[in-house]
N, C-alpha and C positions, 0 to 999 in steps of 0.2 A: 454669308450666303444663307438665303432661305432653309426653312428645316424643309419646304414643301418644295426644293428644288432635289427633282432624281439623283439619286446618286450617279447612275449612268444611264443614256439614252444613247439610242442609235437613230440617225434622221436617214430616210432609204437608203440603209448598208447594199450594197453590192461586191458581190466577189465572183467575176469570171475566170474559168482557164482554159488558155490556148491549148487546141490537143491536134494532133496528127502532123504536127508540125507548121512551119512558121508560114507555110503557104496554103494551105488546106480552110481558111477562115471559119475554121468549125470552132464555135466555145461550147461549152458545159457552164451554163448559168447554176452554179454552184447554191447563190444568194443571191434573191434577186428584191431590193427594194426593203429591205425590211426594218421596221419600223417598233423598238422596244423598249422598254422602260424598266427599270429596276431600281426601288427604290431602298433606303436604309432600313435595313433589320427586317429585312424581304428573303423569303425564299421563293424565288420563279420558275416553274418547271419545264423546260423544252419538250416536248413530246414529238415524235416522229417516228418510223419506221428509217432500217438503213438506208443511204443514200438522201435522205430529206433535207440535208444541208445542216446539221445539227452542230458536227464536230467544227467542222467550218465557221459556224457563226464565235463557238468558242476559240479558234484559232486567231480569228478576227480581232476579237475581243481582247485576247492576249497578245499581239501585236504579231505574231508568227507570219501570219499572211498580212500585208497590205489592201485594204479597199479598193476595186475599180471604181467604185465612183462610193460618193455617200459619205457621212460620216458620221465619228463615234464621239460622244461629249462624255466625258467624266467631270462630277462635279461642278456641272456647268462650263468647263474648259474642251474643246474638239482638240484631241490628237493631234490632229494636224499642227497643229500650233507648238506642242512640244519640242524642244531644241536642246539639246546636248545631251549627255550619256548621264548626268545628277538626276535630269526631269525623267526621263528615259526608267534610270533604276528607280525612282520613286514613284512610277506608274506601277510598275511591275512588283514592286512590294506591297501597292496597295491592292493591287487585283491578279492575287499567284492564280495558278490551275493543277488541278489534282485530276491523274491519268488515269483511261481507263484501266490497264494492266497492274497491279501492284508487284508483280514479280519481273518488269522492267524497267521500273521508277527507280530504283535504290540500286546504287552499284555494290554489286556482290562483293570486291574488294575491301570496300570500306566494313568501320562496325557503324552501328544506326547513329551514334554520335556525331561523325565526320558529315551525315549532309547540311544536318540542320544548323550544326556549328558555322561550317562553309556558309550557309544563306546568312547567318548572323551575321559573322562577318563583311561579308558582302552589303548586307542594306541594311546593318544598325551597327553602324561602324564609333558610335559614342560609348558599347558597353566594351568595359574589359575581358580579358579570358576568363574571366571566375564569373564573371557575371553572365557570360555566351554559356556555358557550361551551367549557370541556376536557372536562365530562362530553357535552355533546353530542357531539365527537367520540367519544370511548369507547362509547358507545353503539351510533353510526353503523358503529362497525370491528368492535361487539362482534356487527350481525346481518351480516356480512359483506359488508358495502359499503366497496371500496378506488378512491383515497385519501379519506379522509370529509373532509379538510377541503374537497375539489372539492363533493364531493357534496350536504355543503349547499348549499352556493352557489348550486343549483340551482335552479329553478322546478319544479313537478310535472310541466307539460308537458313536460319536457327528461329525465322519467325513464319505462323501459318498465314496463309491470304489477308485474312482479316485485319490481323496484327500488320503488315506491311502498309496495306489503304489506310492504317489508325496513322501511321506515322506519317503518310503523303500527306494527310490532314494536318499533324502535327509542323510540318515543315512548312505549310503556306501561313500556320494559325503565329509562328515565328516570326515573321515578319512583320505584323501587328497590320491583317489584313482589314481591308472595305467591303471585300466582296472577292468571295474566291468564285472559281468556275471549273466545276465539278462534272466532269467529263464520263459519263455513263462510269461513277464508282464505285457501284456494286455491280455492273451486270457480270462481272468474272467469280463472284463469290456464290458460296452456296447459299440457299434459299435460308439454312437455321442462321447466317449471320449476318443476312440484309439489313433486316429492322435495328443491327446493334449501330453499324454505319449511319441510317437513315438518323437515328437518333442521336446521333454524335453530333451532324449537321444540325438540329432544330438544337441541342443542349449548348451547341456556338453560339448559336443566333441569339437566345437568350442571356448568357453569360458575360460572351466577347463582345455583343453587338454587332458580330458580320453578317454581312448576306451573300448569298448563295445566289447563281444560274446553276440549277439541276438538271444537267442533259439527260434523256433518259430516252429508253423504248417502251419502258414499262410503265401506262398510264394507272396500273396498281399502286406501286410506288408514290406516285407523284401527287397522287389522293393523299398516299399517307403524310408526307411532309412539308405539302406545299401552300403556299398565300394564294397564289395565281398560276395558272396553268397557258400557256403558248401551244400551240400544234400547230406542227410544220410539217410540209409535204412540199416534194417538187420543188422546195427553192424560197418558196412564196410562206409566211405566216396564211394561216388558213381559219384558224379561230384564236380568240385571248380570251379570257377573263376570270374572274373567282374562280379558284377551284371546284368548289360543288355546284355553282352556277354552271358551271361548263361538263361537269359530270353525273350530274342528274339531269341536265336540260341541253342537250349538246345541238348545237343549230347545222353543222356540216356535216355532211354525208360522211367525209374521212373519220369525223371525231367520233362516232357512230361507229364505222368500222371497227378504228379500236379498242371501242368500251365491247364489242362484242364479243371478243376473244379472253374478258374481264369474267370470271363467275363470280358474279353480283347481283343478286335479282335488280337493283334498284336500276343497273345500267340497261340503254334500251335496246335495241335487238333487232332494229329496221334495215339495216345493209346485211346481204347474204354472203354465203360462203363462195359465193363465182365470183362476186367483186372481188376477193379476199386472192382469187388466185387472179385475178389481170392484169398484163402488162404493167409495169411500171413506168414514172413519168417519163415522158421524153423532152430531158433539159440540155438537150446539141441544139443549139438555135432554135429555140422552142418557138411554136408559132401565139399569134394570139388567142388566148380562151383559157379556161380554166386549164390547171393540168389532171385535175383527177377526171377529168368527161369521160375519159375511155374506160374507167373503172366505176362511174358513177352509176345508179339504176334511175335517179332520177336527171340526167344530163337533157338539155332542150337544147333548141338551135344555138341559141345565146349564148350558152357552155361552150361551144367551140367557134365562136367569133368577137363577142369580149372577154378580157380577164378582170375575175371581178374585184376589186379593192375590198377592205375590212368596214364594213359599216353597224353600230349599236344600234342588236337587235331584241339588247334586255339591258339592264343597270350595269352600265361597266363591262358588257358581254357583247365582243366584236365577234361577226362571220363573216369572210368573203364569199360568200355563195350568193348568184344570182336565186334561184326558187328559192333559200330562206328566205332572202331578203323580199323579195314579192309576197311569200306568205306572211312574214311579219307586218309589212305593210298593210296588204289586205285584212287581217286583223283590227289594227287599227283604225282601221276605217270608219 
């Protein structure tokens, strides 16, 4: 397989759910269409606000939910195609996920030993017990927790927030992952321990060779440790590309929004504080057009009778917006 084939891509992911019951034909377009790439020794940042479809796309991605329509290639292979519980577990070793929560990842029963050991066992079923027990320390010292023989030894209650998220890390980074998927990881921690997380994730990338999906709300963060930035809204991808491309020169009015709430001077400051309180999307049998229009200052007729796909409107820099995309064009002109 090519070096210059994705590690994973998604060709129009969809994920609907049925709500008010089985006769009420109302869905919540959870994921609608989306289309993403993530390549080796990449960290990609999801950006959105709650409800945008974020945890979702990660739930996806880790096989928890099933696709309504669309699908997901790993490695040049679609999912779909996978068959028995060997290919099954050897998906999910090579693409774990690490929880929001660090204080309901880890069962309090066990000491920090017992999960990672368990996963050993479970998907690298060729090392012995002496050896499940040496990669568990390596692991433990590899997200920077000293000395990790104590450390296991530990109970979850006997370790702070931080310490708990190091070991969610530690337990995917056991498996000898491809690409973990990092489920808003710091937003339960405090602000003096974000950047030690943030940095554990870039100190993989380089080390292990993994890549990282970065779900996050915090488009601060995602400046700080990201290749590529995604912003989701309503369901729909709404902008992609370089990270400073996309946060020095942001083309959609949403992505705009949320560099605004950034103290940045660099970040620009064109959507006001009434967008910031308006309605949110409506994804129950959404109609056609954009979904941010009703929140947008610059929405036109078009905003609310097509929905606009992602088209480059810089180097590697997609927006779904009708007005960018007209201004970019007229530009060129």
């Amino acid at each position: 397989m090519s070096e210059n084939t994705p590690l994973l891509e998604t060709k129009d992911l969809t994920r609907h759910f049925r709500i008010g019951g089985g006769f009420s034909g109302n869905n919540l377009h959870a994921v609608d269409q989306v289309n993403l790439t993530i390549n080796r020794r990449e960290i990609v940042a999801l950006v959105g606000e709650s409800g945008s479809g974020k945890s979702t796309i990660a739930r996806l991605l880790a096989q928890v939910y099933k696709p309504t329509s669309g699908e997901i290639v790993f490695e040049g292979k679609p999912l779909s195609k996978l068959r028995g519980r060997k290919a099954q577990l050897a998906y999910r070793s090579d693409v774990p996920m690490v929880f929001q929560d660090p204080f309901a990842s880890l069962n309090p029963a066990y000491r920090v030993s017992h999960g990672i050991e368990r996963g050993l066992k479970l998907h690298r079923t060729e090392l012995s017990s002496a050896q499940r027990a040496q990669e568990a320390e390596r692991v433990v010292e590899a997200v920077g927790l000293n000395p990790a023989g104590e450390i296991l030894q530990r109970y979850p209650y006997e370790l702070s927030g931080g310490q708990r998220q190091r070991i969610g890390f530690a337990q995917a980074l056991a498996y000898r992952p491809k690409l973990i998927l990092a489920d808003e990881p710091v937003s339960m921690l405090d602000v003096s321990i974000r950047i030690g997380l943030l940095n554990v994730m870039a100190d993989l990338r380089e080390t292990e060779g993994v890549s990282f999906l970065y779900i996050t709300h915090d488009i601060a963060s995602a400046r700080y440790v990201s290749d590529r930035v995604m912003v989701m809204y309503g369901g729909h991808i709404v902008e992609a590309g370089p990270t400073e491309s996309i946060l020095q020169e942001p083309k959609h009015p949403y992505t705009q929004l949320l560099l605004s709430a950034v103290p940045d001077p660099r970040a620009p400051l064109s959507v006001d504080a009434e967008t910031a309180k308006a309605e949110p999307p409506k994804v129950i049998n959404p109609k056609p057009g954009c979904r941010f229009r009703d929140r947008c200052p610059l929405a036109e007729a078009i905003c609310h009778e097509k929905t606009p796909v992602l088209q480059e409107l810089a180097p590697k820099h997609e927006a779904a917006c009708h007005v960018a995309q007209r201004a970019t064009a007229g530009a060129s002109a």
